[in-house]
Short mmCIF file of the C-alpha atoms (twelve columns), coordinates in Angstrom:
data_MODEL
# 
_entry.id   MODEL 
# 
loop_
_atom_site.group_PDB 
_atom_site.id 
_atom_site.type_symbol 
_atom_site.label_atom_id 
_atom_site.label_alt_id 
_atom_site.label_comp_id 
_atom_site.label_asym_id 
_atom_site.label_seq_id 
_atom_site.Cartn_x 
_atom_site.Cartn_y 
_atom_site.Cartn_z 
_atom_site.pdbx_PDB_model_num 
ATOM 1   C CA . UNK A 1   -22.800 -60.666 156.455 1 
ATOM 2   C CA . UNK A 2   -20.667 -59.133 159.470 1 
ATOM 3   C CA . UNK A 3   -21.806 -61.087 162.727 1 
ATOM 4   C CA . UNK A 4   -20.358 -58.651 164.654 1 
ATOM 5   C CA . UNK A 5   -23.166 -55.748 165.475 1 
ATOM 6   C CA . UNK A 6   -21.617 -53.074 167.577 1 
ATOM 7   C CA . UNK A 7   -23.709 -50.562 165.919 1 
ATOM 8   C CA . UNK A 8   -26.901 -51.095 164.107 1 
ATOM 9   C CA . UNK A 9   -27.731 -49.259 161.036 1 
ATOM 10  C CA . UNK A 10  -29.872 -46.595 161.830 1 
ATOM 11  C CA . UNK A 11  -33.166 -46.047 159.806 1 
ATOM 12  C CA . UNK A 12  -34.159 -42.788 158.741 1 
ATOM 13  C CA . UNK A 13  -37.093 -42.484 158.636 1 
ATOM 14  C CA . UNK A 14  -38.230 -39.250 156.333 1 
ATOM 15  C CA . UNK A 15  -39.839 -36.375 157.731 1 
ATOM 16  C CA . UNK A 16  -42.117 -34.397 155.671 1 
ATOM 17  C CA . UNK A 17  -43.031 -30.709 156.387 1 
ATOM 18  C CA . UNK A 18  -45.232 -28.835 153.759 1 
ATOM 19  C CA . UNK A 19  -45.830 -25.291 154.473 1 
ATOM 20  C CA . UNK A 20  -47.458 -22.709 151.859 1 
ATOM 21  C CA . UNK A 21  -46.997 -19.093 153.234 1 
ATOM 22  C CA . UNK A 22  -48.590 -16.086 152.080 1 
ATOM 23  C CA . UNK A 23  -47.292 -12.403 152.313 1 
ATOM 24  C CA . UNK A 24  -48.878 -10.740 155.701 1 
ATOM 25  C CA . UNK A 25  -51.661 -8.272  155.288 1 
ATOM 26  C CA . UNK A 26  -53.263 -6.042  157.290 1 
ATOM 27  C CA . UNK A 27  -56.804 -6.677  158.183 1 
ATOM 28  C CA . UNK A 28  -57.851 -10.008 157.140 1 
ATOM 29  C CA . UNK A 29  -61.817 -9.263  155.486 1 
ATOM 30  C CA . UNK A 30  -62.845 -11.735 153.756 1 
ATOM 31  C CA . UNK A 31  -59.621 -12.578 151.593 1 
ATOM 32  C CA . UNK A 32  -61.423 -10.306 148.770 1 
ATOM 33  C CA . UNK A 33  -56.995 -9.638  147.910 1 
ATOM 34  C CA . UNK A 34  -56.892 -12.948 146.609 1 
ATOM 35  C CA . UNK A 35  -53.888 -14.097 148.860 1 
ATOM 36  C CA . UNK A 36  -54.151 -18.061 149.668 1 
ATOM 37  C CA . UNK A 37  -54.781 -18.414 154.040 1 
ATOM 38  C CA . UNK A 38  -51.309 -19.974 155.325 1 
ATOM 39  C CA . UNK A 39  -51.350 -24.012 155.556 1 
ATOM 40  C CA . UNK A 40  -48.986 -25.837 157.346 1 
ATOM 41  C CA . UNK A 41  -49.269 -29.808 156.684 1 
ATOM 42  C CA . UNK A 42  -48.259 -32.043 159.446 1 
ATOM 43  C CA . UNK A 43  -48.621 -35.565 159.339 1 
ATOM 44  C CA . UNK A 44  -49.524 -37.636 161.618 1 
ATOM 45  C CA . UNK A 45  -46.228 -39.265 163.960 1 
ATOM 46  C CA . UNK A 46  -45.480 -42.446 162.307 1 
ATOM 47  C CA . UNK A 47  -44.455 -45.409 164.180 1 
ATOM 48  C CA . UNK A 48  -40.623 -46.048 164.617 1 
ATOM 49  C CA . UNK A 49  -40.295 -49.501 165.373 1 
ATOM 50  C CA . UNK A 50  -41.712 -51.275 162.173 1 
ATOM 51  C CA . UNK A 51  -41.133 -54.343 161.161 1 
ATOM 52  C CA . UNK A 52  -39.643 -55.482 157.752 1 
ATOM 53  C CA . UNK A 53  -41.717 -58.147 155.895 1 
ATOM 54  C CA . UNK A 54  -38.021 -60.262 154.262 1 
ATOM 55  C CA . UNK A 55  -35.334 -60.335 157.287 1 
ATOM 56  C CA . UNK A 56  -32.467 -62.417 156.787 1 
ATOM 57  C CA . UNK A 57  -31.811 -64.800 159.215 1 
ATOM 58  C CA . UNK A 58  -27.666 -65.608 160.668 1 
ATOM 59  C CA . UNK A 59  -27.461 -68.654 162.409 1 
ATOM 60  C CA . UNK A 60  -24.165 -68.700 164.675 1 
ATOM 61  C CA . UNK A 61  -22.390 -72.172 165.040 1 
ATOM 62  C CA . UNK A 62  -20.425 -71.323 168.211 1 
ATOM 63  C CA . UNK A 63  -17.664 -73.552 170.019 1 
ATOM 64  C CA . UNK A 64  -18.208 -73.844 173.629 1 
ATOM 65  C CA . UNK A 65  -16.945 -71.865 176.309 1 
ATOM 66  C CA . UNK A 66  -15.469 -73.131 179.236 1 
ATOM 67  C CA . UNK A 67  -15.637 -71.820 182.193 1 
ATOM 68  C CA . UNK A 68  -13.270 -68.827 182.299 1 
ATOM 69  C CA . UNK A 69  -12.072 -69.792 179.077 1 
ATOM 70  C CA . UNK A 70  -11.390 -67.598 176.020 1 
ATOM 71  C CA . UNK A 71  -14.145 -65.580 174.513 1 
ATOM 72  C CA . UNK A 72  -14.563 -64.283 171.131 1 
ATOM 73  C CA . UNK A 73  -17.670 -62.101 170.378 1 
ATOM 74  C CA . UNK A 74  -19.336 -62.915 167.290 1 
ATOM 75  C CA . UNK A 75  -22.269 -60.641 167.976 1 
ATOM 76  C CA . UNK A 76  -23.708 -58.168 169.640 1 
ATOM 77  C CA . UNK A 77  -25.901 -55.002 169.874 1 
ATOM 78  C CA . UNK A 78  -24.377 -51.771 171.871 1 
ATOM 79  C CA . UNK A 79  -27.575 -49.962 171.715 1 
ATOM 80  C CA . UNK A 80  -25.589 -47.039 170.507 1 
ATOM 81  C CA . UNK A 81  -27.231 -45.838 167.624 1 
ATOM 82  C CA . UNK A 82  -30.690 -43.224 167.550 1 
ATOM 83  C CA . UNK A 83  -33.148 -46.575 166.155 1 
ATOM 84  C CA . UNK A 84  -33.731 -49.993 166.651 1 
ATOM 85  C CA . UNK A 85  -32.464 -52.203 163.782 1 
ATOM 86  C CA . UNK A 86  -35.639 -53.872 162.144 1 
ATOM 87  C CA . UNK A 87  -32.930 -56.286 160.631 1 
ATOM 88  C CA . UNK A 88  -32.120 -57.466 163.659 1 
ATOM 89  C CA . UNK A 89  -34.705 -57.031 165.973 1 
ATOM 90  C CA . UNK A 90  -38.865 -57.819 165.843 1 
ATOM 91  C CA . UNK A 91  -41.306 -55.523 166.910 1 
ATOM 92  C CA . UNK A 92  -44.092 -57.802 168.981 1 
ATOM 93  C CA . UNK A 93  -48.025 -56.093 168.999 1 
ATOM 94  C CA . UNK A 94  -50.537 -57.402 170.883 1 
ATOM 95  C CA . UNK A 95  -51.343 -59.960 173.840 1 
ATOM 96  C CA . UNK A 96  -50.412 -62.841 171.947 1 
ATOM 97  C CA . UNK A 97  -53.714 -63.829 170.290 1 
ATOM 98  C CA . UNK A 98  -52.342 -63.750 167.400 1 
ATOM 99  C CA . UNK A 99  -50.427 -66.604 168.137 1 
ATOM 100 C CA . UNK A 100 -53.319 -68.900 169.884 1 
ATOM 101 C CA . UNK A 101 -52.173 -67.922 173.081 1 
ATOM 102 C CA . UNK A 102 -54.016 -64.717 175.237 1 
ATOM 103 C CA . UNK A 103 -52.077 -63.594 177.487 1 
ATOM 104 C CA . UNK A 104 -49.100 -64.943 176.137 1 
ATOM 105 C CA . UNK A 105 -50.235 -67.955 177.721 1 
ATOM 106 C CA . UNK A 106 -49.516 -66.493 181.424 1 
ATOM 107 C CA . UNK A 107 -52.184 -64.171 181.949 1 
ATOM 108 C CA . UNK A 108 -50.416 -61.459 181.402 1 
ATOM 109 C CA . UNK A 109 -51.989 -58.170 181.357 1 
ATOM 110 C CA . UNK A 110 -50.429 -55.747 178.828 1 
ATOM 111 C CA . UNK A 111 -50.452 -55.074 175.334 1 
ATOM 112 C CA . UNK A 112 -47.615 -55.010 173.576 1 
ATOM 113 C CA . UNK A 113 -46.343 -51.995 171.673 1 
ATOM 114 C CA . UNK A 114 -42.971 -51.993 169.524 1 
ATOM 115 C CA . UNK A 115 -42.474 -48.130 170.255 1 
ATOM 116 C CA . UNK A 116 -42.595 -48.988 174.006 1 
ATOM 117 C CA . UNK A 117 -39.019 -49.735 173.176 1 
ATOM 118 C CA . UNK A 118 -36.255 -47.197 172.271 1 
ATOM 119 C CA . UNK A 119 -33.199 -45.980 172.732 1 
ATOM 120 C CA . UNK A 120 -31.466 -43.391 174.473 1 
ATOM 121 C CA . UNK A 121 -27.837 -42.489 175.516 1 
ATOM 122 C CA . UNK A 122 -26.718 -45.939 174.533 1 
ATOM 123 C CA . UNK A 123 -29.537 -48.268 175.982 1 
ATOM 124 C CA . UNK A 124 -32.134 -49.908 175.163 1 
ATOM 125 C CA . UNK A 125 -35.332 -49.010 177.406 1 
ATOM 126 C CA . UNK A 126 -38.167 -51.050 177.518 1 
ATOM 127 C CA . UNK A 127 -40.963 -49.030 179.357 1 
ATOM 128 C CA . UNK A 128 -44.179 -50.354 181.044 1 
ATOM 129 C CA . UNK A 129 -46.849 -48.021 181.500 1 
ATOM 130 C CA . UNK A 130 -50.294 -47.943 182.782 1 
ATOM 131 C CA . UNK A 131 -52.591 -46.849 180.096 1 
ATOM 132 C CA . UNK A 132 -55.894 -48.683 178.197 1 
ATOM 133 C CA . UNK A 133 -55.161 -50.430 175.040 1 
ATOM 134 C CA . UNK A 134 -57.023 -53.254 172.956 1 
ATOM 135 C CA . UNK A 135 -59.032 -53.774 176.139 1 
ATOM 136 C CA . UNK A 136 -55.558 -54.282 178.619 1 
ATOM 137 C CA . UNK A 137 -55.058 -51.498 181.383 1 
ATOM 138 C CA . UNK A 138 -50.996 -51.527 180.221 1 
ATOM 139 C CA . UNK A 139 -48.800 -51.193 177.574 1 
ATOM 140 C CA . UNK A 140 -45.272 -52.728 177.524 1 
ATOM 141 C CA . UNK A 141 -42.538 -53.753 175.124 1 
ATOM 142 C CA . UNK A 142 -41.167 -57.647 173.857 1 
ATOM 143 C CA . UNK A 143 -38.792 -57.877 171.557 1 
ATOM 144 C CA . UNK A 144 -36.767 -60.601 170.189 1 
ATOM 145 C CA . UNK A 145 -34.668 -61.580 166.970 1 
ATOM 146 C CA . UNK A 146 -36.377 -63.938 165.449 1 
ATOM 147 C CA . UNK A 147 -35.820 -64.821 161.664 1 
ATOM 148 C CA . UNK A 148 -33.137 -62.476 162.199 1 
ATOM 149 C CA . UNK A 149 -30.574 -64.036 164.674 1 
ATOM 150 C CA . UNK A 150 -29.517 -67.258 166.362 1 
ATOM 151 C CA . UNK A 151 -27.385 -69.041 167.619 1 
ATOM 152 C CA . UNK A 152 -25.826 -72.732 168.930 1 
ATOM 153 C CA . UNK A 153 -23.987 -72.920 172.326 1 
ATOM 154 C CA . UNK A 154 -21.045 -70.486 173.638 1 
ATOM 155 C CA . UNK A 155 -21.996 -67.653 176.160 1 
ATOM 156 C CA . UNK A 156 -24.530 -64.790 176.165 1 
ATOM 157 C CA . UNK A 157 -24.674 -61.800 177.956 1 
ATOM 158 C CA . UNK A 158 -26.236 -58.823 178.867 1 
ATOM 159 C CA . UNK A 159 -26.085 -56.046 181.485 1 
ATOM 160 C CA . UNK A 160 -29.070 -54.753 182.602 1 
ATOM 161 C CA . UNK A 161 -31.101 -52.506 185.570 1 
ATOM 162 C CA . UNK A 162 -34.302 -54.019 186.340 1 
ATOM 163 C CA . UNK A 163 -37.982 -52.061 187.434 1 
ATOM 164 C CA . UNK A 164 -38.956 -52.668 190.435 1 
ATOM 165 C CA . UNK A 165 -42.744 -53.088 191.841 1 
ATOM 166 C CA . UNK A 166 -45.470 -55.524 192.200 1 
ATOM 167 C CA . UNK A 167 -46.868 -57.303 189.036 1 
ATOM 168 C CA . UNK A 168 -43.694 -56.411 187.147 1 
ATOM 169 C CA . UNK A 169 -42.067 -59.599 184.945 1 
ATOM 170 C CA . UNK A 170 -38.868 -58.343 183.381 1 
ATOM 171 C CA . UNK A 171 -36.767 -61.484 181.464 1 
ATOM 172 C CA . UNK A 172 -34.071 -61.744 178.962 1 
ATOM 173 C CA . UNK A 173 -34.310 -65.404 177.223 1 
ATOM 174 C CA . UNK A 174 -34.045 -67.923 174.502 1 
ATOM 175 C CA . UNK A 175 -36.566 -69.759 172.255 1 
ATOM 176 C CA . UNK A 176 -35.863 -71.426 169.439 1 
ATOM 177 C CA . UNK A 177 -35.599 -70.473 166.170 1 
ATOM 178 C CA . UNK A 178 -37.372 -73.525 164.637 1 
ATOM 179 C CA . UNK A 179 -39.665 -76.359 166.424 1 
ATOM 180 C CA . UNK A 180 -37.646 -78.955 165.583 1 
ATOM 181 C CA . UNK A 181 -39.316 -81.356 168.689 1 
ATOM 182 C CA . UNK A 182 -42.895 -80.154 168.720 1 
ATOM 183 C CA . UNK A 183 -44.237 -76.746 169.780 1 
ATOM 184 C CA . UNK A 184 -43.564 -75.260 173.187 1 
ATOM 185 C CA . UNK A 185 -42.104 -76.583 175.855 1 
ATOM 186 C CA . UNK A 186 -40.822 -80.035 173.598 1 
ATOM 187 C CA . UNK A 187 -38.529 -77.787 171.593 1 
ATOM 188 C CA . UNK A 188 -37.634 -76.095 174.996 1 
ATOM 189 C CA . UNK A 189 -36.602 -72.659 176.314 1 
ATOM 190 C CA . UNK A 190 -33.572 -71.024 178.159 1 
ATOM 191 C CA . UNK A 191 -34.231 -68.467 180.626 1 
ATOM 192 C CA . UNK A 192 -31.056 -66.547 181.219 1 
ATOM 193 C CA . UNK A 193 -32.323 -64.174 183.650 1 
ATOM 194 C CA . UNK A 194 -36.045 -62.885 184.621 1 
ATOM 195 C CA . UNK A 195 -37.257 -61.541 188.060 1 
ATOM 196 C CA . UNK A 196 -40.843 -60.934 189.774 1 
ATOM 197 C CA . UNK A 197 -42.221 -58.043 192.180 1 
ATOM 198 C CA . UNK A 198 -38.216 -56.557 192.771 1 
ATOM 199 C CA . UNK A 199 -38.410 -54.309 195.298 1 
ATOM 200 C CA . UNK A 200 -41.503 -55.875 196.934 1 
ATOM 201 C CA . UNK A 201 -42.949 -59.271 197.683 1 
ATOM 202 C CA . UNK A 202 -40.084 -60.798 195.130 1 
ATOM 203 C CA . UNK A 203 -36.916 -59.057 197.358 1 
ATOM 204 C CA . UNK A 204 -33.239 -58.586 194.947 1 
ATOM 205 C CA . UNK A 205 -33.861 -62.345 194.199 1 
ATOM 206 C CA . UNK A 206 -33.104 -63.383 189.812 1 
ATOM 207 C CA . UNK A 207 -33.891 -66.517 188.453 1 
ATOM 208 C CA . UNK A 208 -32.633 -69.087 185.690 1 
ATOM 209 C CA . UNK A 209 -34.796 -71.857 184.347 1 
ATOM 210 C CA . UNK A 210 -35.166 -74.137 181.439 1 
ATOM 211 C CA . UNK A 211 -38.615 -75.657 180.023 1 
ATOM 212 C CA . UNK A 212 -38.621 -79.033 177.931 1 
ATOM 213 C CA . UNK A 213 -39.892 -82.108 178.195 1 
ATOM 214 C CA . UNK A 214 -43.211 -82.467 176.058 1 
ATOM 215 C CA . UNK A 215 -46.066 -80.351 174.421 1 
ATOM 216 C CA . UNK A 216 -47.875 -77.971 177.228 1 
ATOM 217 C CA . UNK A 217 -49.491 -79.239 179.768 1 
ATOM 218 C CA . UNK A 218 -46.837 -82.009 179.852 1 
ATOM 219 C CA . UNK A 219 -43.869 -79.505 180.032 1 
ATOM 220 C CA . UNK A 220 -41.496 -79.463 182.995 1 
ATOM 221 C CA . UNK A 221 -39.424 -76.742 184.113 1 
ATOM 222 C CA . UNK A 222 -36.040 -77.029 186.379 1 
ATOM 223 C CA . UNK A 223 -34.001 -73.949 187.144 1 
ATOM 224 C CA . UNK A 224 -32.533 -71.931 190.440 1 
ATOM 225 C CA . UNK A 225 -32.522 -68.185 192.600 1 
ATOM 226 C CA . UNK A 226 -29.958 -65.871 192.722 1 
ATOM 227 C CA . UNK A 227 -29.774 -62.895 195.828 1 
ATOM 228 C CA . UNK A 228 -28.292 -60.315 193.785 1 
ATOM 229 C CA . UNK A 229 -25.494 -58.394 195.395 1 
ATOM 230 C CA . UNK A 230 -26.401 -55.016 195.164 1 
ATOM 231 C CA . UNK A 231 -30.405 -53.750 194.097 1 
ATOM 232 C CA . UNK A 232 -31.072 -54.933 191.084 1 
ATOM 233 C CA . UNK A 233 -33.319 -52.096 190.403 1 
ATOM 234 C CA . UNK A 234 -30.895 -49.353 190.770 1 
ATOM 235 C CA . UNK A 235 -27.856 -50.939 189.448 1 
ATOM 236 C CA . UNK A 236 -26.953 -52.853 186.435 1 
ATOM 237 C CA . UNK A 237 -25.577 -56.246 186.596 1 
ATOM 238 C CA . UNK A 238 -24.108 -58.817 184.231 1 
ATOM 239 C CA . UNK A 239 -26.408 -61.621 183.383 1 
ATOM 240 C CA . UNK A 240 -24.632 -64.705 181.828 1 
ATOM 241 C CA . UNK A 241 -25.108 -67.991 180.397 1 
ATOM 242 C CA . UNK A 242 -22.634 -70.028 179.093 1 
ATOM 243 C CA . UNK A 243 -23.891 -73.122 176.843 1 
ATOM 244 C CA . UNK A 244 -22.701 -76.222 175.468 1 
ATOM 245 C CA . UNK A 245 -23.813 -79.819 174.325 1 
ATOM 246 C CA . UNK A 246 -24.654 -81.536 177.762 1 
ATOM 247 C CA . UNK A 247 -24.212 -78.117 180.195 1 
ATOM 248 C CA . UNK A 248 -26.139 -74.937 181.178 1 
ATOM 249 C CA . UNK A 249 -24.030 -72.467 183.676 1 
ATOM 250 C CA . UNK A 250 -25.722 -69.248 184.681 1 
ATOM 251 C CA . UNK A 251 -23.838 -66.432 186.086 1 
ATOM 252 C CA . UNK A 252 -24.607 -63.273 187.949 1 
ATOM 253 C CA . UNK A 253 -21.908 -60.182 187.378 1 
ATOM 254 C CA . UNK A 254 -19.718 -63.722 186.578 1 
ATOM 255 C CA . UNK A 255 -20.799 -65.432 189.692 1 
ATOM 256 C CA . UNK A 256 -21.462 -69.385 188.622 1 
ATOM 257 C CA . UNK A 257 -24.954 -69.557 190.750 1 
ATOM 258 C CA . UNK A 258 -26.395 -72.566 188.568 1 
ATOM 259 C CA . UNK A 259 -25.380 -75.738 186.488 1 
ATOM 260 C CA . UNK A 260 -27.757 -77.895 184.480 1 
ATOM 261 C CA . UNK A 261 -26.561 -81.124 182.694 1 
ATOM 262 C CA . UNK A 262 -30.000 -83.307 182.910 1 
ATOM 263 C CA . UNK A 263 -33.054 -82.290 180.838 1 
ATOM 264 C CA . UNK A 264 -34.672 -84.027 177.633 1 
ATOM 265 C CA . UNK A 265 -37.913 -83.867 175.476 1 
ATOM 266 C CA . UNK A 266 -40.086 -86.878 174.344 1 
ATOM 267 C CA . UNK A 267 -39.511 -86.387 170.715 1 
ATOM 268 C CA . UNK A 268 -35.818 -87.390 170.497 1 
ATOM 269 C CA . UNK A 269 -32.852 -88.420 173.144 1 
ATOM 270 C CA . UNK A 270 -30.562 -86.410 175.286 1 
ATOM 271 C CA . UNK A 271 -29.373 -83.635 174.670 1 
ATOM 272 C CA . UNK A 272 -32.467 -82.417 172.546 1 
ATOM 273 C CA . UNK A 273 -33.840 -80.422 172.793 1 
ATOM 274 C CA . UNK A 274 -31.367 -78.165 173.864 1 
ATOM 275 C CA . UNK A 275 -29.245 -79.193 170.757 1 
ATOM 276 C CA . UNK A 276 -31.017 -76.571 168.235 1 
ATOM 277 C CA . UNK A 277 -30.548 -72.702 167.393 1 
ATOM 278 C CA . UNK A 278 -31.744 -70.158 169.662 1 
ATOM 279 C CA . UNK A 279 -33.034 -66.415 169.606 1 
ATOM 280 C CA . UNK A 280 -33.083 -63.509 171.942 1 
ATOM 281 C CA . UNK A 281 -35.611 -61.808 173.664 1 
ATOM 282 C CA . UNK A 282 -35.993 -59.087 176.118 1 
ATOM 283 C CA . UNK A 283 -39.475 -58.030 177.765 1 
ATOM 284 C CA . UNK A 284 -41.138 -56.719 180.310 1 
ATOM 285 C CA . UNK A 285 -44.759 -58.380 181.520 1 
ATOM 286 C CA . UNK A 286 -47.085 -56.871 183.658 1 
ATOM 287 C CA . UNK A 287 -49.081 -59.139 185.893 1 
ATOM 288 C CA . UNK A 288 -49.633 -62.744 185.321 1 
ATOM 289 C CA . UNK A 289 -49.361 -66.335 186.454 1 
ATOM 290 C CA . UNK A 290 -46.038 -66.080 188.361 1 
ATOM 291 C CA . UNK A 291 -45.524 -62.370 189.773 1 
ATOM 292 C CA . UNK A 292 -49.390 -61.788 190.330 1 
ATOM 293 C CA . UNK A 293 -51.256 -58.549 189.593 1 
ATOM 294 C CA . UNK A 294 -49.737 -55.036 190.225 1 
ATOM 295 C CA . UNK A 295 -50.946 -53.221 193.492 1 
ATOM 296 C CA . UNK A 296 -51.214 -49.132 194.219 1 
ATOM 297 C CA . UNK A 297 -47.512 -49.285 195.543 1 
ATOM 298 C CA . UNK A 298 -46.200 -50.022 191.522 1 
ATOM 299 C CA . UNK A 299 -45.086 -47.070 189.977 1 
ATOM 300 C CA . UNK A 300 -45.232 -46.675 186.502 1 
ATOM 301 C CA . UNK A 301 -44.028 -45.872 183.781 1 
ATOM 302 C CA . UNK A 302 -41.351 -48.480 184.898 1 
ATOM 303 C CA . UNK A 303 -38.507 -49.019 183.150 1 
ATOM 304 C CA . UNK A 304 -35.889 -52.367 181.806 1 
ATOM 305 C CA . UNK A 305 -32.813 -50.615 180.843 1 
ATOM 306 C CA . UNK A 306 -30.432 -52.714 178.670 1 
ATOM 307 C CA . UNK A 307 -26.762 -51.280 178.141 1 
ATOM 308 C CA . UNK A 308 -25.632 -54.098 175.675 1 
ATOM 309 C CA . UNK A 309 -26.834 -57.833 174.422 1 
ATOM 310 C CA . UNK A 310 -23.266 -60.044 173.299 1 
ATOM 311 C CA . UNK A 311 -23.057 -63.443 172.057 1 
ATOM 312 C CA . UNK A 312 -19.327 -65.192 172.441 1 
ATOM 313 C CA . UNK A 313 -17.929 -68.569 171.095 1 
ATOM 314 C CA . UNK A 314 -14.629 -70.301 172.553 1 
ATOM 315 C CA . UNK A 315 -12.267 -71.009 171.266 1 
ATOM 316 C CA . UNK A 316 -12.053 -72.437 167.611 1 
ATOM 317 C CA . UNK A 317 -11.504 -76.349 167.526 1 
# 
């Protein structure tokens, strides 16, 4: 399989039109000429983010990267092609019930929709929006490669332009691929970048957090802020993290803002759990635990715009 990604297959998906049409006539009566009426078929829009039921899963062994050392990309997605890869990329639906946890275990107010993610002119754009579904008052987007693609240590990447306004959770993150420690937070996750209320109550300020220790409620979390240079809304900016054995680094536009080199889960010693494969996901929540409800001053549809997601390993040893 080619690691690489910088352009996803792109499914077609097949368009049907079925139209019978008869010779005009004058008059019309009561079709005593024996010419069929015209009908014009049109089925109903089909989804375009659907999931496949078999995806194979690539697991990426990377080398570590040291800082400002050599980088070699072994994957990535550009975003540049018309669809979504289903191959590499899961389509969530719902508000997490369907995993035991409402709300995705936040609070969180929207319903998930895979076609509330798309592309266009080379990005990915994940789009909140405030409309009724399944009993939510919003719709949003979460995807994330699972079964599909992960990985072990080097750096990841992506550049990004964040929405701004009250109640709005936008994060690009890790989980990983297998519990090997005991379900979440004992088998831990990476949070490479997510933000609250931009633009409002939550300022230009980023953050980057892990979560381990032991089975929720006994979870900690440790982690750090980041002022972003320029608005985070209207600009994109380079969100890093570079990952090895005993180190977390987390970069802004490749500013070092944050190390980590002390964490652990009850299961098994240092450095588990952060010693396991990891996949990628990008979403945008609405409301919930940590940015709070939206207000009348968010403006929706609001809008994640991701220009590219790349995975690098050092150098060889």
């Amino acid at each position: 399989m080619k690691l690489h990604r910088h352009a996803p297959p792109v499914a077609l998906l097949p368009l049907v039109i079925s139209c019978i049409v008869s010779a005009c006539g004058g008059g019309g009566g009561s079709g005593d000429s024996g010419t069929p009426p015209i009908v014009i078929s049109q089925p109903a829009s089909p989804a375009v983010n659907v999931n496949i039921t078999n995806p194979a899963l690539t697991v990426v062994e990377n080398t570590p990267v040291s800082p400002g050392g050599t980088l070699n990309l072994v994957w990535s997605d550009e975003f540049d092609g018309a669809l979504l890869d289903p191959e590499v990329w899961f389509f969530e639906n719902g508000d997490g019930s369907q995993y035991s946890i409402p709300g995705w275990g936040n609070n969180e107010l929207q319903w998930y929709l895979p076609d509330n993610a798309e592309l266009s002119n080379g990005l990915l754009i994940i789009t909140a929006r405030e409309e009724a579904r399944s009993g939510k008052d919003y719709t949003s987007a979460r995807i994330n490669t699972r079964d599909r693609f992960a990985f072990r240590y080097g750096r990841i990447e992506a550049r990004i332009r964040l929405p701004a306004g009250q109640g709005l959770w936008p994060a690009f993150w890790l989980l990983p691929q297998d519990d090997a420690y005991g379900t979440w937070a004992a088998s831990g996750e990476i949070d490479v970048m997510e933000a609250v209320n931009l633009g409002a109550a939550g300022g230009n300020t980023v953050y980057g957090t892990i979560h381990y220790g032991s089975v929720w409620p006994d979870n900690v979390a440790t982690g750090s802020q980041y002022l972003v240079s320029s608005d985070a809304t209207a600009d994109f900016h380079d969100y890093a993290l570079e990952w090895d054995e005993t180190e977390m680094r987390w970069y802004v536009d490749d500013n070092l803002y944050a190390v980590q080199n002390a964490w652990g889960t009850t299961a098994a010693d240092f450095p588990a759990p952060f010693d396991q494969p990891f996949y990628v996901l990008l979403n945008v929540a609405v409301g919930g635990d940590f940015p709070g409800a939206p207000d009348t001053e968010t403006a929706f549809p609001a809008v994640m715009e991701v220009d590219y997601v790349r995975v690098y390993s050092g150098d060889p040893l």
